[in-house]
Residue frames as qw, qx, qy, qz and C-alpha x, y, z in Angstrom:
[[0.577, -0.134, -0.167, 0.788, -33.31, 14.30, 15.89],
 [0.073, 0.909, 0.326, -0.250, -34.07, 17.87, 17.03],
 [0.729, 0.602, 0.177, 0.274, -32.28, 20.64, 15.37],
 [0.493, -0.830, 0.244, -0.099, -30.56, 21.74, 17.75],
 [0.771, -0.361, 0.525, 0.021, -28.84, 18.27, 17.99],
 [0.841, 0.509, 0.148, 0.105, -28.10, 18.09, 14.43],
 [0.285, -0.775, 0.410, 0.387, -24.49, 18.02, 13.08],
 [0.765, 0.582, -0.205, -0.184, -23.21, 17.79, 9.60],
 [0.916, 0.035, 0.012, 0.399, -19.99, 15.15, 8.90],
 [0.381, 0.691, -0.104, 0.605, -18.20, 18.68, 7.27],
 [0.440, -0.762, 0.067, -0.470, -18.86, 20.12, 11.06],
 [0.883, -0.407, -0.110, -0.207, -17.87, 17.50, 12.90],
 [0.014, 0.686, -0.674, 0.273, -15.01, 16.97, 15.00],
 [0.730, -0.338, 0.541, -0.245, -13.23, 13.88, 15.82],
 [0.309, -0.283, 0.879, 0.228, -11.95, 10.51, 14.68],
 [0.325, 0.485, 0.791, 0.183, -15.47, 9.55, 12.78],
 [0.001, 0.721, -0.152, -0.676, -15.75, 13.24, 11.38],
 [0.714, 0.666, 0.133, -0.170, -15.91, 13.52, 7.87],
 [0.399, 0.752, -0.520, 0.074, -12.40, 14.46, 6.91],
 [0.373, -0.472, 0.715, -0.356, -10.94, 11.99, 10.11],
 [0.882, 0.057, 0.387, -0.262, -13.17, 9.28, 8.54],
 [0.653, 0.748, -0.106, -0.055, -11.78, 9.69, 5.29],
 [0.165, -0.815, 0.485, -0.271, -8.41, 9.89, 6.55],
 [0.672, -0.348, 0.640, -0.133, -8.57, 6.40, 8.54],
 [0.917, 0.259, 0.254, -0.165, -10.29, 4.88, 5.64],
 [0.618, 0.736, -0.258, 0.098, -7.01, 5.73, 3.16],
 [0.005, -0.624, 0.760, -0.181, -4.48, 4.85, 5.54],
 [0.692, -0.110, 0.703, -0.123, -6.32, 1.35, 6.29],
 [0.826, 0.450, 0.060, -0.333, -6.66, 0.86, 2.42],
 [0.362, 0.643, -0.664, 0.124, -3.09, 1.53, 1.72],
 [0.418, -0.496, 0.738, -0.185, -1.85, -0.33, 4.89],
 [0.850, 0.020, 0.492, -0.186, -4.39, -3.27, 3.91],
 [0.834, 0.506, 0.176, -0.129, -3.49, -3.42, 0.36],
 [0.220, 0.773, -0.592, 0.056, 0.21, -3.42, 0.49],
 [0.584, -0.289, 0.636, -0.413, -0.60, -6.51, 3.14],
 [0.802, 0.446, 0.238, -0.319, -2.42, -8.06, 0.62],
 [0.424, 0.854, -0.283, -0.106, -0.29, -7.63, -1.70],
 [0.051, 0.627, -0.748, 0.212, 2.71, -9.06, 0.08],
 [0.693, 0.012, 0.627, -0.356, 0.35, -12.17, 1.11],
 [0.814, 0.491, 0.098, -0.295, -0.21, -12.76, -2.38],
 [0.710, -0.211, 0.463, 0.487, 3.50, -12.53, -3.37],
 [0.326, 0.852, 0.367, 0.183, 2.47, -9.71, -5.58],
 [0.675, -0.190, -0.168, 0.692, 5.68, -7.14, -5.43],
 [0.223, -0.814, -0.390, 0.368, 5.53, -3.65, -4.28],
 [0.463, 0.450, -0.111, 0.755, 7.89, -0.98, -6.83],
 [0.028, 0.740, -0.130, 0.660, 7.12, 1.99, -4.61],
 [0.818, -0.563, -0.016, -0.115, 7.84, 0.11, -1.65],
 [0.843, 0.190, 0.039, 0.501, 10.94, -0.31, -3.27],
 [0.173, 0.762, -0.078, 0.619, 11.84, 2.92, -3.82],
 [0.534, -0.791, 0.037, -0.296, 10.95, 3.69, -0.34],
 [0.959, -0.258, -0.011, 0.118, 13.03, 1.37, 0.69],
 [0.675, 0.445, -0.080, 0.583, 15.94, 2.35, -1.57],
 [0.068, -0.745, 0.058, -0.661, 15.77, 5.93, -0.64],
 [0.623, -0.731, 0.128, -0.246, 15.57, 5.42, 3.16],
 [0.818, -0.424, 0.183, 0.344, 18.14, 2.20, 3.71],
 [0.722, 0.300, 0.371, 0.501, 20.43, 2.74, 0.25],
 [0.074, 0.919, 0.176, -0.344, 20.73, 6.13, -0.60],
 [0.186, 0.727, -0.459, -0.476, 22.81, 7.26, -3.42],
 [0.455, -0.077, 0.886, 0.050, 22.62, 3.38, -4.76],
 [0.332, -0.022, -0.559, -0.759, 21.54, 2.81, -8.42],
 [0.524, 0.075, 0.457, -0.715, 17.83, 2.22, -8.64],
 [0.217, 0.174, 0.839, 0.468, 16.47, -0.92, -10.89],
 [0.279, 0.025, -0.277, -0.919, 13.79, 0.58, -13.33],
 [0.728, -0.021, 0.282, -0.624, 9.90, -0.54, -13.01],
 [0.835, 0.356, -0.261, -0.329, 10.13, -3.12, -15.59],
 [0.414, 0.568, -0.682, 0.201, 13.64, -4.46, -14.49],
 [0.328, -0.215, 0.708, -0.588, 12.30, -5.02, -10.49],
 [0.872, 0.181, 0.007, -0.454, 9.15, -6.75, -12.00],
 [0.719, 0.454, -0.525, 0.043, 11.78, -9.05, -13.98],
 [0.013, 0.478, -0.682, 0.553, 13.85, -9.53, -10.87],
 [0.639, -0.263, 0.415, -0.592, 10.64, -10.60, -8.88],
 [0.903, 0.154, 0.056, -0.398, 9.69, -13.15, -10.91],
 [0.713, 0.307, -0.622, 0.101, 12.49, -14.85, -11.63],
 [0.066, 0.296, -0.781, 0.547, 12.87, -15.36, -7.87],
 [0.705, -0.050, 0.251, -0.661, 9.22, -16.12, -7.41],
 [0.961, 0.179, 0.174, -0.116, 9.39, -19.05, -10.01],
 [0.408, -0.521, 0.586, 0.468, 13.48, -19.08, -11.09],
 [0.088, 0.295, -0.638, -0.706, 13.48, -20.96, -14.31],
 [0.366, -0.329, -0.721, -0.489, 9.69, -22.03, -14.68],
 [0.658, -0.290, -0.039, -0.694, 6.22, -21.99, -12.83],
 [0.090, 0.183, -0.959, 0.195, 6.10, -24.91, -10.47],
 [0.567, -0.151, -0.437, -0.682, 3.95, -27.61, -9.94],
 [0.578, -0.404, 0.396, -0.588, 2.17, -29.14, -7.30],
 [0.919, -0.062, 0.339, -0.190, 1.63, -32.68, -8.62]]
């Protein structure tokens, strides 16, 4: 490459840019890994929140430990199930 034609990532403008990469990559981690997450049946508190706060507003909020408690007993009610 001549040097002319060189361009650093910092320099660079556009969607593959340095800061623009960065950028994509953290919104595709979050996006994926909330996905993930919800595939797995793995439960989301600060999705909660979000949630709260946007649909619910002024509505009590269940603490970290309490939503956790909550999940699971709807995931598996009164025990782990079994396939066979």
């Amino acid at each position: 490459m001549r040097s002319d034609e060189s361009v650093t990532l910092s320099a660079a403008k556009g969607p593959m840019s340095g800061h623009g990469l960065l950028q994509r990559l953290r919104r595709f981690r979050m996006t994926t890994g909330a996905t993930l997450k919800r595939v797995c049946g793995m439960p989301d508190y600060p999705g909660y929140l979000a949630h709260m706060a946007q649909r619910h507003p002024g509505c009590p909020v269940l603490s970290e430990g309490q939503f956790y408690d909550e999940q699971v007993m709807a995931r598996y009610g009164n025990g782990a199930s079994r396939c066979c």
